[in-house]
C-alpha positions as CSV (number, residue, x, y, z in Angstrom):
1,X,0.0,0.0,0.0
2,X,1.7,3.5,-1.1
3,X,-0.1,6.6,-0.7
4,X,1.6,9.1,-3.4
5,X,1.3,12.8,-3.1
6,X,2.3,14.2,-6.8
7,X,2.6,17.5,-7.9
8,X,1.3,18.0,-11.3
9,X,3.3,21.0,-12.3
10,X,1.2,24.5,-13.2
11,X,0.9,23.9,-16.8
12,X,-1.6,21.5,-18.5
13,X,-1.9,17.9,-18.0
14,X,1.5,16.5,-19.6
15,X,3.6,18.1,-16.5
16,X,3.3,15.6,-14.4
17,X,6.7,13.8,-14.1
18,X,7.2,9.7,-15.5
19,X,7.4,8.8,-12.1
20,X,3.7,10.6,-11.1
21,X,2.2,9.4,-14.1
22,X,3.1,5.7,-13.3
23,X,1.6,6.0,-9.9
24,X,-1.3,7.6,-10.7
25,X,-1.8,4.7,-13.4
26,X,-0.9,2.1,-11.0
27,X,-3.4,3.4,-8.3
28,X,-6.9,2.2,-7.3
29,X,-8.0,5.6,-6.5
30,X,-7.0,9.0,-7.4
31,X,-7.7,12.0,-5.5
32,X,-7.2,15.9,-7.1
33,X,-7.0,18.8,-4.6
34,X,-8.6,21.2,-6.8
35,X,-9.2,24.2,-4.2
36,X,-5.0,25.7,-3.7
37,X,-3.8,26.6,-6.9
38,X,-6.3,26.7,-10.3
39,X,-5.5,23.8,-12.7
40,X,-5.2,25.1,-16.2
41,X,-6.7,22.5,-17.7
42,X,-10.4,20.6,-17.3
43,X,-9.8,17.7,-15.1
44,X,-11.4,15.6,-17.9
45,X,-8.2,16.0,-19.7
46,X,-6.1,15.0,-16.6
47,X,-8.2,11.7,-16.4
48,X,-8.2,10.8,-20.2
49,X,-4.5,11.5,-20.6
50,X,-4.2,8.8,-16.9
51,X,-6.6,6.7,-18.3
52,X,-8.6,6.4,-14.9
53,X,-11.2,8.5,-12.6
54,X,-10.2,11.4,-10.7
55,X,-12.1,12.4,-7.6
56,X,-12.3,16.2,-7.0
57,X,-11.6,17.1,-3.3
58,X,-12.8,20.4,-2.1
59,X,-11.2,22.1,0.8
60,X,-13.8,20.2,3.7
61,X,-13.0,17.1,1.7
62,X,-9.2,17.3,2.4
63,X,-9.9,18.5,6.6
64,X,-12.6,16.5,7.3
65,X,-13.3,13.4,5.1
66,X,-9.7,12.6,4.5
67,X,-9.5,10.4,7.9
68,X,-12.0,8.1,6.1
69,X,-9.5,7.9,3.3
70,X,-6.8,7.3,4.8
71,X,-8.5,4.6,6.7
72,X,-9.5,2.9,3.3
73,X,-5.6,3.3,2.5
74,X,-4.6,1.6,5.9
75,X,-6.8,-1.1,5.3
76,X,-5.9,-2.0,1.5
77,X,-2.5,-3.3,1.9
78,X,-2.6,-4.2,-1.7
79,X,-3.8,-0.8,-3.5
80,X,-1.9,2.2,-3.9
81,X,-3.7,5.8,-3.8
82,X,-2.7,9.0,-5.3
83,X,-3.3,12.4,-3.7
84,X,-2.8,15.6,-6.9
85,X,-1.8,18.7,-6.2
86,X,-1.4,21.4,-8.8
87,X,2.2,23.0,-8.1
88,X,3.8,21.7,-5.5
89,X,2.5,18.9,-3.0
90,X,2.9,20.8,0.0
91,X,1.9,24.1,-1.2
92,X,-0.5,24.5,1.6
93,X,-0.4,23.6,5.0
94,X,-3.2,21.5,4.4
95,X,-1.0,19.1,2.8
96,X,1.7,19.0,5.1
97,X,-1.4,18.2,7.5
98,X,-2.8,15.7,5.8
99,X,0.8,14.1,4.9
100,X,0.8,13.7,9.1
101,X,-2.0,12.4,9.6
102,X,-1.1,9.4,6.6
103,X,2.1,8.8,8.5
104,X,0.5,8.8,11.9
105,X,-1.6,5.6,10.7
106,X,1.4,3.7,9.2
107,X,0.6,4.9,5.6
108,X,3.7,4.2,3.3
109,X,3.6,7.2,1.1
110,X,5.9,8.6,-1.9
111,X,6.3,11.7,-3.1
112,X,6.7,13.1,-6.7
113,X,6.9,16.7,-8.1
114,X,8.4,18.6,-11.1
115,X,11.7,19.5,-8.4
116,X,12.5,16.4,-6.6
117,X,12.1,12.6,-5.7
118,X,11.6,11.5,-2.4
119,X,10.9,8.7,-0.6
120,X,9.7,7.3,2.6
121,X,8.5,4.2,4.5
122,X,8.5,2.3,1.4
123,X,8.9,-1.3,0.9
């Protein structure tokens, strides 16, 4: 189980980096946090260019109903998850909140932007 946070760059839906794209192709369920920074592009583009279903996530969505999430990601050992960003992953505080709250539960998480590779907790 990998929880990805991936910035998608400002630009259109071809700035996401290899690396991103392949998670987000590999994943059971894609999130987009679509409240931080405008995407530049119709998120139907984003989801025909990844060939899968993007779930917009409002501002409550990311506070609130993440927990349940991240729950769902604790409890599929066998499905990865992406979380979008527009820009940079930890743009907003949000983020870096919500990042906590993944490790806090054991979550193995990556993260990909346009600047750097990181990684953590991963198998």
């Amino acid at each position: 189980m990998v929880l990805y946070f991936i910035g998608l760059g400002l630009g259109d839906e071809k700035d996401i980096t290899v690396r991103g794209l392949e998670a987000v192709r590999n994943s059971e369920k894609i999130f987009l946090e679509h409240y931080t920074s405008i995407l530049s592009v119709d998120f139907k583009k984003l989801e025909e260019f990844y060939g899968k279903a993007v779930t917009i996530c409002t501002r409550e969505t990311v506070e609130i109903e993440m927990d349940e999430i991240l729950k769902e990601v604790s409890l599929s050992p066998e499905k990865d998850f992406s979380f979008l960003v527009v820009g940079d992953p930890f743009c907003a505080t949000t983020h870096s909140d919500l990042f906590l709250r993944a490790v806090k539960l054991g979550n193995f998480f990556l993260l990909f932007s346009s600047r750097r590779y990181q990684s953590k907790n991963h198998p």
